[in-house]
TORVEXVEX-166365 format. One line per 4 residues: their letters; for each residue x, y, z of C-alpha. Coordinates in steps of 0.02 Angstrom, whole numbers. Example, Ala and Ser with C-alpha at 12.3 -4.5 7.8 and 13.67 -1.06 7.14 Angstrom:
// TORVEXVEX-166365
AS	615:-225:390  684:-53:357
// end
This chain:
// TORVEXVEX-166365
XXXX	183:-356:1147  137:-380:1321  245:-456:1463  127:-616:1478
XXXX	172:-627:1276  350:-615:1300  372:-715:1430  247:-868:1356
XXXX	358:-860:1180  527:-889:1256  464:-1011:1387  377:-1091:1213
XXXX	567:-1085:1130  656:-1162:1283  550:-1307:1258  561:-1301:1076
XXXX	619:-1461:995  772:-1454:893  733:-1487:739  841:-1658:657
XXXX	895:-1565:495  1015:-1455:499  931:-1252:488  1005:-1136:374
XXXX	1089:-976:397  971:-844:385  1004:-716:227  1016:-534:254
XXXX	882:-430:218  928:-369:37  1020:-552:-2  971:-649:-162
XXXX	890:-819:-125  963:-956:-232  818:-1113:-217  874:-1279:-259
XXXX	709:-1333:-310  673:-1159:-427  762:-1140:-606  866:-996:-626
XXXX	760:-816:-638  758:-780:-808  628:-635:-815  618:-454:-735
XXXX	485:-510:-617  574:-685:-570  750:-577:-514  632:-459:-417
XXXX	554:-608:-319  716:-670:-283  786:-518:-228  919:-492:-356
XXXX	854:-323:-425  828:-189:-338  745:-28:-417  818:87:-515
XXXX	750:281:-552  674:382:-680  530:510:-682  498:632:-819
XXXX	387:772:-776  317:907:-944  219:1042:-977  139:1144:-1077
XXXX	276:1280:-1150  394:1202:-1050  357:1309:-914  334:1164:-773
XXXX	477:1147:-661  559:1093:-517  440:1067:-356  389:1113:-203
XXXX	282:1241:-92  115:1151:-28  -42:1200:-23  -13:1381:-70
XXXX	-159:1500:-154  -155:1589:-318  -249:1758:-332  -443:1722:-339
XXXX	-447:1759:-530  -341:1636:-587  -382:1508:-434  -550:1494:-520
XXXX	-497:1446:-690  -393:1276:-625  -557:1151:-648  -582:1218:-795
XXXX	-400:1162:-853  -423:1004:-763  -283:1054:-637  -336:907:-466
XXXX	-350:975:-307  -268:884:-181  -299:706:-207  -480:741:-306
XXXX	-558:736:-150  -520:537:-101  -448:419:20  -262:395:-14
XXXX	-221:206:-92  -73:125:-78  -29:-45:-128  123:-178:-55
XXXX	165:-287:-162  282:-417:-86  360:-502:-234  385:-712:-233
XXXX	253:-742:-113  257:-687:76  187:-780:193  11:-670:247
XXXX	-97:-800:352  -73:-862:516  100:-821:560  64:-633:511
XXXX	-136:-587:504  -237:-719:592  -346:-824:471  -505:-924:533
XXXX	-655:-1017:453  -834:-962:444  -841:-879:614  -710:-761:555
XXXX	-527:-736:627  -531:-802:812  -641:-957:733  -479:-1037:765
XXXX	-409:-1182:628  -334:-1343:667  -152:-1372:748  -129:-1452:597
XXXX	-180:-1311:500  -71:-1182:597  86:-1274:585  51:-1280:403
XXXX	39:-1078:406  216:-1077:523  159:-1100:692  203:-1238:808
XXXX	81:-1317:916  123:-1210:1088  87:-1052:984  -42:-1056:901
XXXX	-175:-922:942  -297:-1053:1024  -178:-1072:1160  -235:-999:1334
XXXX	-135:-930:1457  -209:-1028:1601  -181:-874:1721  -291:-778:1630
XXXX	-401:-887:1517  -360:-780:1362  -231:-814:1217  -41:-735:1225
XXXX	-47:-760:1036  -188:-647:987  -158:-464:941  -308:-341:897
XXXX	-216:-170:931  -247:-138:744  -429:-184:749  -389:-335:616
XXXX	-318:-475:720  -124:-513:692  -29:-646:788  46:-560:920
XXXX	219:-618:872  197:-564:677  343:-475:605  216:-367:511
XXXX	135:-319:680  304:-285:748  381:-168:609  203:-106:613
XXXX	212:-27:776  384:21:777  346:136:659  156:189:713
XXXX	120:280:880  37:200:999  -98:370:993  -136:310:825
XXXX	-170:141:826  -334:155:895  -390:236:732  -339:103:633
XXXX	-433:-60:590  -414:-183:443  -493:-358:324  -423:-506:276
XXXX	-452:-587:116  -410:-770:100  -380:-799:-74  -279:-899:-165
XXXX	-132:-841:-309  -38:-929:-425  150:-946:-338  313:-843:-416
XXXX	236:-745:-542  203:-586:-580  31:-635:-698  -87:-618:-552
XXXX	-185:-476:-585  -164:-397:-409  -138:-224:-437  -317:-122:-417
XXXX	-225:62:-452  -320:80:-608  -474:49:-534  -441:138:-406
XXXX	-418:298:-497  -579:251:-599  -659:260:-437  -605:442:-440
XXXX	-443:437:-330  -306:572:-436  -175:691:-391  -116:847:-398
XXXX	38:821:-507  22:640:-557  -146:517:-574  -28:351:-503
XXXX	138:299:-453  245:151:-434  417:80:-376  417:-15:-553
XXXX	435:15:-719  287:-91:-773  109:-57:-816  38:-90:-631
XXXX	174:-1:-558  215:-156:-467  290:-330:-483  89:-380:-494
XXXX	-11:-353:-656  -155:-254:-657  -335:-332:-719  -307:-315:-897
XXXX	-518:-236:-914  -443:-112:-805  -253:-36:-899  -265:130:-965
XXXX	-122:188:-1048  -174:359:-1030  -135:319:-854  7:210:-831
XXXX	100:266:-650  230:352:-648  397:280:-593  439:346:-417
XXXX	577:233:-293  688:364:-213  689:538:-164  784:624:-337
XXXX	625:539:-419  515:628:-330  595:804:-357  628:790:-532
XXXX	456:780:-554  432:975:-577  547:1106:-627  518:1274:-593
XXXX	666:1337:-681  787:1467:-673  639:1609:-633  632:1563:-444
XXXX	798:1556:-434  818:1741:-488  660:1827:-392  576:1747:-232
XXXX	441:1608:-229  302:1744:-219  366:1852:-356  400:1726:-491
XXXX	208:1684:-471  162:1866:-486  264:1875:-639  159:1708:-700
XXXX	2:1778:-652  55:1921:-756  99:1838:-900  -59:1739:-889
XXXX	-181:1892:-866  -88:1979:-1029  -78:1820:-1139  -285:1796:-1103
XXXX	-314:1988:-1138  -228:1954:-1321  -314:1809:-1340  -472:1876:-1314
XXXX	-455:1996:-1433  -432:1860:-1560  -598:1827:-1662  -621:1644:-1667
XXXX	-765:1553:-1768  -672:1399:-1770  -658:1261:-1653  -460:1217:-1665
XXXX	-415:1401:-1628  -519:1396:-1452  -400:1219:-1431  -254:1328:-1455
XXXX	-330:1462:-1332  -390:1331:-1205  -205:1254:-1213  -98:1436:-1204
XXXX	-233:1508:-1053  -208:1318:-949  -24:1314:-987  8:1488:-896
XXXX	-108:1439:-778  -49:1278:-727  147:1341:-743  61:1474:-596
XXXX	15:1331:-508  145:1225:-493  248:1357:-438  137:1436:-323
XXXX	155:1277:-235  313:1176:-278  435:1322:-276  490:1290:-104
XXXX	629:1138:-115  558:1071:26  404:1050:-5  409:870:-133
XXXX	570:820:-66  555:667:76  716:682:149  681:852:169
XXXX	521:828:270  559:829:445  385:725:501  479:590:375
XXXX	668:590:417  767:666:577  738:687:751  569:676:800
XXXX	552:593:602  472:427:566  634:362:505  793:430:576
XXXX	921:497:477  1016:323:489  874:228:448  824:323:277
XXXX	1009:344:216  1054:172:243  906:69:195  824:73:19
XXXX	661:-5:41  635:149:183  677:285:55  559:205:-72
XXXX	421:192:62  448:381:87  456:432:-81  266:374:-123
XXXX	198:389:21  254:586:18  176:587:-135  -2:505:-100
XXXX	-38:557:66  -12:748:2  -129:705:-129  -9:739:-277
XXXX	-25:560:-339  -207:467:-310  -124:316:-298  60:231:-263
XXXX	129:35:-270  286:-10:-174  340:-167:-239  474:-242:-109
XXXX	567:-396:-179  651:-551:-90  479:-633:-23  499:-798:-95
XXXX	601:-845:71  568:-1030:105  761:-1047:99  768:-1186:226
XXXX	758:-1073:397  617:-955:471  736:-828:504  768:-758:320
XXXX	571:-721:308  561:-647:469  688:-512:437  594:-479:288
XXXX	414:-446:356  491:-347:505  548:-232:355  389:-226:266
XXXX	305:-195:434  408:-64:476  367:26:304  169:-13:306
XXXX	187:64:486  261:221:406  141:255:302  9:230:427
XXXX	115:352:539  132:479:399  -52:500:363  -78:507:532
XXXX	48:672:565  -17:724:396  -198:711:442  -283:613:318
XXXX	-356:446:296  -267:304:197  -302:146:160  -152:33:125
XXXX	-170:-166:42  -60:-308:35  -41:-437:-63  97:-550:-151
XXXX	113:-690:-294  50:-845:-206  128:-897:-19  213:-1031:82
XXXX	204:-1172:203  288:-1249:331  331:-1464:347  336:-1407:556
XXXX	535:-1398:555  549:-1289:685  694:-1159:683  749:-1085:830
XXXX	889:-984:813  851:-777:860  764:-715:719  701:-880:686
XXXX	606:-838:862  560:-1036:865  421:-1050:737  398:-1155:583
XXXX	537:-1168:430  467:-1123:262  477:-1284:145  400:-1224:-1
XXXX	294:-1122:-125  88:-1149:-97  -18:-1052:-161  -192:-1116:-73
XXXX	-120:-1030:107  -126:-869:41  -222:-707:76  -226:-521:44
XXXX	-287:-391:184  -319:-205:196  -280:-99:338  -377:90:363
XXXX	-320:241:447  -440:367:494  -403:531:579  -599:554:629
XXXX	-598:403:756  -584:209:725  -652:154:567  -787:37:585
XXXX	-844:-132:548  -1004:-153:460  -1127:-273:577  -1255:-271:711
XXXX	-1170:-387:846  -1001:-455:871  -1029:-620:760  -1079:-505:609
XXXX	-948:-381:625  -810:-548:637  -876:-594:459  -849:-442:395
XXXX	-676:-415:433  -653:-583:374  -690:-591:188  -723:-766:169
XXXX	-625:-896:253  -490:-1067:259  -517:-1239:301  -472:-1318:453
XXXX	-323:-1385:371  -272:-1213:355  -280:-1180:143  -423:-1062:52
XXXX	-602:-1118:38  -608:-1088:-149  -803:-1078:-123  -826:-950:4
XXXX	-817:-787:-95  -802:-755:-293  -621:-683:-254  -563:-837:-147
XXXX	-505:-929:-319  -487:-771:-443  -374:-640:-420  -458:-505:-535
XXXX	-634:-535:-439  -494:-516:-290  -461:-353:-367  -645:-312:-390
XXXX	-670:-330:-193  -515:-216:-149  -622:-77:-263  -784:-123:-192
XXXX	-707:-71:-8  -615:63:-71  -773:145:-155  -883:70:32
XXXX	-768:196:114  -836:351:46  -1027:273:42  -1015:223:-153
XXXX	-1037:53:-137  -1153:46:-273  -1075:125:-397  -976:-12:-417
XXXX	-1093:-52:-566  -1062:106:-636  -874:107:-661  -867:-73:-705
XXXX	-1030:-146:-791  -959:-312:-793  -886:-351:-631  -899:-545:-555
XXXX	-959:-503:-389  -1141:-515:-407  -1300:-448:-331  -1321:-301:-205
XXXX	-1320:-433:-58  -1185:-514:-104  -1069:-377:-115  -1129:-313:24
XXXX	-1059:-475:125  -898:-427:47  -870:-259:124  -793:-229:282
XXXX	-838:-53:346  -954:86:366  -915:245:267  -760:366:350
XXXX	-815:498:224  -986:567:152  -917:614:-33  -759:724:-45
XX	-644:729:101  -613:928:168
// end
């Protein structure tokens, strides 16, 4: 934030008007909300929304002949021979080749527009909305981003570090880039989605994992992940036309997750790493010889072949490249925790939601899941003060910034969404105690101020909005748009009042990224987003990759 931004938002809070009803404490960041006006949660997704669960572990990894085991050497090489046969048993290569996905889900609807990512109407973000409609969205009248310094004829309030414009006080944009270097941010840009979702439930059809792995994104070890033990992954459903059981993520939320997905066994604790894949290789090589030898005229005997030749292989593989403890383990990855780390060692042993962050992310930038959801609970936060919500987004900043760091040290491009079950809005109370940081109380649940955005990391330069001039490029990182009043035109894109056509668009840029835009048809035959021209209004940038990334 710059110095004219500092000093313009406390001068703003010294003149702040105390509000006449009394502001409430703000709750700690992992505190249940109790809500006079909510009945008491009754289901999973209700105490996750409220904060009173938090997640709880269990991953199960198999294989064939029980030879997979416990994890960990990277990117590794098996002799040429054997390297050869792992398409053939379907074994991925590092995340199939695609952009890494991962989803926030921000469970009991967190406040996205206005406050956080700036929101405008048909001219895009800086077509700025009413006062009316900004204090709606949080922000009193002396800071909303129309407001010009008059020393330099610009706004304090605007941000565009990130390429997508934030409010420069946004507790996303803070945690963001606490956690992301400042080298980095230039190779990051983002889209906005305003689009409405029902309020405090998990039955919005949010989550696009599925399709995003229909799009071709897979992993190494595991197709998807998520912090949840649900179908999505997440506190969000998927689009039922999308579930595939066959597919259903894997539960990942802390470190021990994460290495108990693979067991090498006992074998590399008796030789080396490089010997117990020799004696693998070996067992592989003899096992195909005796098979071949093996006169088959029946189709269920080359099955059995098929499945004895992959299990040896894959058994190879996985220890080849997981041997090494170090290698799946987060807290174990010094570009993740420790000195020079993303998080320091503080930060990751005290703080859940920071060892969940690390746990997929490890496992999706690296390309040994396609795709991973991080549900975070606690965002329905209009608990009578500002304060409570803020504390929250800093924290979910600080993990989306993470990730975006990660992928950065890692070298690979990512492209991370957020979203959550409807929103809030403000009555203009204004509370201005310190975290509070003199901006708008959260009254209540509405679901017509919400929005979903996507942010893009690329390590080939800054990704690029899809436009000839300045006014096109503004519409496309603006995907659709709200009404002066500050709620959804409902009428502006197919996804503004349906969440799975919502869902449809998230896939439509995630394919646009890698230039396959069209085959949008392909995978899904009957999505809602219409013609060629059409969807092409509803993507936001220029390819990063041509086909599979190197």
């Amino acid at each position: 934030m710059s110095k004219n931004t500092r000093n313009t938002r406390f001068s703003v809070k010294n003149k702040i008007r105390r509000a006449s009803t009394r502001i409430n404490t703000a709750h700690g960041k992992d505190d249940a909300l109790y809500h006079n006006d909510h009945a008491r949660p009754i289901t999973r997704r209700e105490f996750i929304s409220q904060g009173f669960m938090c997640g709880t572990g269990l991953a199960l990894g198999s294989s064939v002949l029980s030879l997979f085991a416990n994890p960990q050497k990277a990117f590794a090489e098996l002799s040429p021979d054997l390297e050869a046969l792992k398409a053939g048993c379907g074994i991925a290569t590092q995340g199939a080749g695609k952009i890494p996905f991962i989803v926030f889900d921000l469970a009991g609807g967190a406040n996205i527009a206005g406050s956080n990512v700036l929101v405008g109407g048909r001219g895009g973000q800086l077509d700025f909305l009413s006062t009316q409609g900004y204090s709606r969205q949080g922000l009193p009248g002396d800071m909303t981003p129309s407001v010009a310094n008059p020393d330099t004829g610009l706004s304090d309030f605007v941000n565009t570090e990130l390429g997508l414009a934030f409010h420069s006080d946004s507790a996303f944009l803070r945690g963001i880039t606490d956690k992301l270097a400042l080298t980095n941010r230039a190779n990051v840009n983002g889209a906005v989605i305003p689009a409405r979702s029902e309020n405090d439930t998990g039955n919005n059809p949010h989550n696009p994992m599925y399709g995003i792995n229909k799009a071709g994104a897979d992993g190494s070890l595991l197709t998807l992940v998520g912090s949840r033990n649900s179908d999505s992954g997440g506190n969000s459903m998927a689009p039922q036309s999308m579930l595939d059981e066959s597919k259903r993520p894997t539960k990942v939320d802390r470190p021990s997750d994460v290495t108990g997905l693979v067991d090498t066994g006992d074998l590399v604790g008796l030789l080396n790493q490089g010997d117990s894949v020799a004696v693998m290789e070996s067992i592989q090589r003899i096992s195909d010889m005796k098979l071949g030898r093996v006169n088959s005229g029946i189709s269920s005997d080359e099955v059995v072949k098929d499945l004895v030749r992959c299990g040896y292989v894959k058994s190879a593989d996985i220890t080849d490249r997981f041997g090494d403890p170090s290698a799946l383990d987060p807290a174990l990855d010094p570009v993740i925790v420790g000195e020079g780390g993303i998080f320091s060692e503080e930060e990751f042993s005290n703080d859940r939601e920071f060892q969940k962050t690390a746990s997929v992310m490890k496992l999706v930038v690296n390309g040994f899941a396609g795709a991973g959801t991080i549900t975070m609970g606690g965002y329905d936060y209009h608990v009578g003060n500002r304060a409570t919500g803020e504390i929250r987004d800093l924290r979910a900043g600080r993990c989306m910034g993470a990730c975006l760091e990660y992928a950065a040290r890692v070298g690979v491009p990512l492209m991370m969404y957020v979203c959550s079950d409807g929103s809030v809005f403000s009555n203009g109370m204004i509370d201005d105690s310190l975290d509070g940081r003199g901006k708008g109380v959260w009254t209540g649940d509405n679901s017509s101020t919400a929005s979903s955005f996507f942010l893009v990391y690329n390590p080939g330069g800054t990704p690029q909005l899809i436009g000839a001039d300045e006014v096109q490029m503004a519409q496309h990182q603006q995907l659709g748009f709200m009404r002066r009043d500050g709620s959804v035109e409902t009428a502006a894109t197919p996804a503004a009042n349906n969440v799975n056509l919502l869902v449809e668009t998230v896939i439509l840029n995630y394919l646009a990224l890698h230039g396959e835009q069209a085959r949008l048809a392909e995978y899904f035959p009957n999505h809602g987003l219409g013609n060629a021209s059409l969807m092409d209004s509803l993507t936001a940038f220029q390819p990063i990759v041509n086909g599979r990334i190197a």
